[in-house]
Phi, psi and omega in degrees: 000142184267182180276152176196177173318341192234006197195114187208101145237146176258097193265029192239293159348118176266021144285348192313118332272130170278355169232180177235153178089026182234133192283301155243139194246119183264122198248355187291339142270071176289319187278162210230132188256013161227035145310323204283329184272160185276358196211075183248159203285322217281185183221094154300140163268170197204130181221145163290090199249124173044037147091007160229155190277142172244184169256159194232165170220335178343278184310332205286130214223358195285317182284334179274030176259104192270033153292322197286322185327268206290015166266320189277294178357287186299345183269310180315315208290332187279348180256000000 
């Protein structure tokens, strides 16, 4: 896949790859724009760091997936 509007990888990052097991990594959400919700399609974890619960993301592959774009679009266009 080329980079386009709906696809962006940076194999240049020296996070590169920040999750393992994707053949292509969509870096156009590198920051994830539905951390913030409490109830997002990816499968976040909630772990205890200094005596508060966070959300973990470590794992979670739903925004670099690039089948995943009009699905996150469409969560965005709704919040």
């Amino acid at each position: 896949m080329e980079n386009s509007h709906r696809f962006f990888e940076n194999r240049e990052c020296q996070y590169f790859p920040c999750h393992k097991g994707l053949t292509e990594l969509n870096c156009l959400f590198c920051y994830c724009p539905m951390y913030r919700m409490e109830q997002c399609p990816g499968n976040p974890q909630y772990v205890e760091v200094r005596g508060r619960i966070i959300k973990a993301c470590t794992d979670c592959t739903f925004p670099h997936k690039l089948e995943n774009y009009d699905r996150i679009i469409q969560i965005l266009r709704e919040t």
